[in-house]
C-alpha positions in Angstrom: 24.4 -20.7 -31.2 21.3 -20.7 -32.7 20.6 -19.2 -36.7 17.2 -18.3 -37.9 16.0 -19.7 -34.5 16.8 -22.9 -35.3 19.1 -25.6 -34.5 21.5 -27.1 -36.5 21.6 -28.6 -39.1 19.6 -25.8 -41.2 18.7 -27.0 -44.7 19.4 -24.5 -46.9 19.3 -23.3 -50.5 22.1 -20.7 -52.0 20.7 -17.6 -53.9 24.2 -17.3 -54.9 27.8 -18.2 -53.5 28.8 -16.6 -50.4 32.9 -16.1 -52.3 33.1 -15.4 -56.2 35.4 -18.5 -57.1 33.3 -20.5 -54.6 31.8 -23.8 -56.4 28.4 -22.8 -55.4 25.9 -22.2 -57.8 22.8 -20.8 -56.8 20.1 -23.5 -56.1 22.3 -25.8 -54.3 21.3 -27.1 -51.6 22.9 -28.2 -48.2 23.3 -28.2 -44.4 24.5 -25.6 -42.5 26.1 -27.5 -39.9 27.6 -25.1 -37.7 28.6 -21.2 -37.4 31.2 -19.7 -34.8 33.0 -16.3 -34.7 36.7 -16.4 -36.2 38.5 -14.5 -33.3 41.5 -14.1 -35.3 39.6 -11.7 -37.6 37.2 -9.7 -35.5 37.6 -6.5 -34.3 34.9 -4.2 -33.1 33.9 -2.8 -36.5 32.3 -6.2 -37.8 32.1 -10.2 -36.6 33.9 -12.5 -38.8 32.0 -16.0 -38.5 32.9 -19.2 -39.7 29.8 -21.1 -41.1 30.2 -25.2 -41.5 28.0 -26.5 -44.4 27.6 -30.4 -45.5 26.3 -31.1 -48.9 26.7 -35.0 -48.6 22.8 -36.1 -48.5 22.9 -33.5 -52.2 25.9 -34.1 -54.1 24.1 -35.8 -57.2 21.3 -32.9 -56.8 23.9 -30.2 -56.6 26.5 -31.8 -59.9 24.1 -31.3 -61.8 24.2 -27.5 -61.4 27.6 -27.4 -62.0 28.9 -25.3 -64.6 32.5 -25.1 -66.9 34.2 -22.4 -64.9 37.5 -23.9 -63.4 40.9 -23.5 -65.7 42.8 -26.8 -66.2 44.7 -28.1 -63.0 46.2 -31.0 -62.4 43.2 -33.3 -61.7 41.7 -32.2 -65.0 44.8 -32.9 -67.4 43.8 -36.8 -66.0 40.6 -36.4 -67.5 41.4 -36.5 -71.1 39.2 -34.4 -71.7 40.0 -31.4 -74.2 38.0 -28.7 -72.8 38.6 -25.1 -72.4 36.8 -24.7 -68.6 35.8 -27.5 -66.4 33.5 -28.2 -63.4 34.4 -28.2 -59.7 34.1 -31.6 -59.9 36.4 -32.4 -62.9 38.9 -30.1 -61.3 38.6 -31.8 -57.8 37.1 -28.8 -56.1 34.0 -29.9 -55.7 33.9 -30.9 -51.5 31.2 -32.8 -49.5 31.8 -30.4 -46.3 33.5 -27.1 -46.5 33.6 -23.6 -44.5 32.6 -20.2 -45.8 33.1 -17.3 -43.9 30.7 -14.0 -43.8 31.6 -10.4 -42.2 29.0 -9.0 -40.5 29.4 -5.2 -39.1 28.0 -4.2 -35.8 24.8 -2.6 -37.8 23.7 -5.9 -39.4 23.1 -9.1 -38.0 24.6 -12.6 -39.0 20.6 -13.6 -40.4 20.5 -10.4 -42.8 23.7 -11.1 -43.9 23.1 -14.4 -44.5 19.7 -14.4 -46.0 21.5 -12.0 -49.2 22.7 -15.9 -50.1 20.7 -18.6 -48.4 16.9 -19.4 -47.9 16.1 -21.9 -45.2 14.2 -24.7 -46.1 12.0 -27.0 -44.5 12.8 -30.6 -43.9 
């Protein structure tokens, strides 16, 4: 499956994260490795589809837009750190390869949806 005409990996920046409690923050930057359809939650309303993205060749880029926004858990409390919000990374939430997912309904495509939180960037 091809996105934006191109083959994978897509470089990417997010506008803004594709789920609210998401650790993105908009600017970060990353591959988009892969995107399938989730069967399990299609039906003929809208396509559920899975997208794979890898931040690894980013991470020190991307900490540094990290913001306080995560309650205390316990990776934090090891932290002695007294702080009221933490980062995804403090709170061990902060992954080098995750999955998103986006619904698209049958009068959109996966691109429009997908370009309301990522611009493609060139290598």
């Amino acid at each position: 499956m091809k996105v934006f005409n191109k083959e994978f990996p897509i470089k990417v920046k997010f506008k803004k994260a594709i789920f609210e409690d998401s650790f993105i923050e908009e600017g970060m930057i990353a591959y988009l490795a892969g995107v399938g359809i989730d069967c399990k939650y299609t039906d003929p309303e809208d396509t559920v589809y899975e997208l794979l993205f890898n931040q690894e060749p980013f991470m020190q880029y991307n900490e540094l837009l990290l913001t306080d926004c995560y309650w205390p858990n316990f990776h934090t409390k090891k932290l002695n750190l007294e702080k009221k919000l933490y980062t995804a990374k403090e709170a061990d939430m902060f992954d080098v390869r995750w999955q998103d997912y986006v619904d698209v309904f049958k009068n959109q495509t996966l691109e429009e949806v997908l370009s309301e939180f990522l611009e493609i960037m060139e290598e």
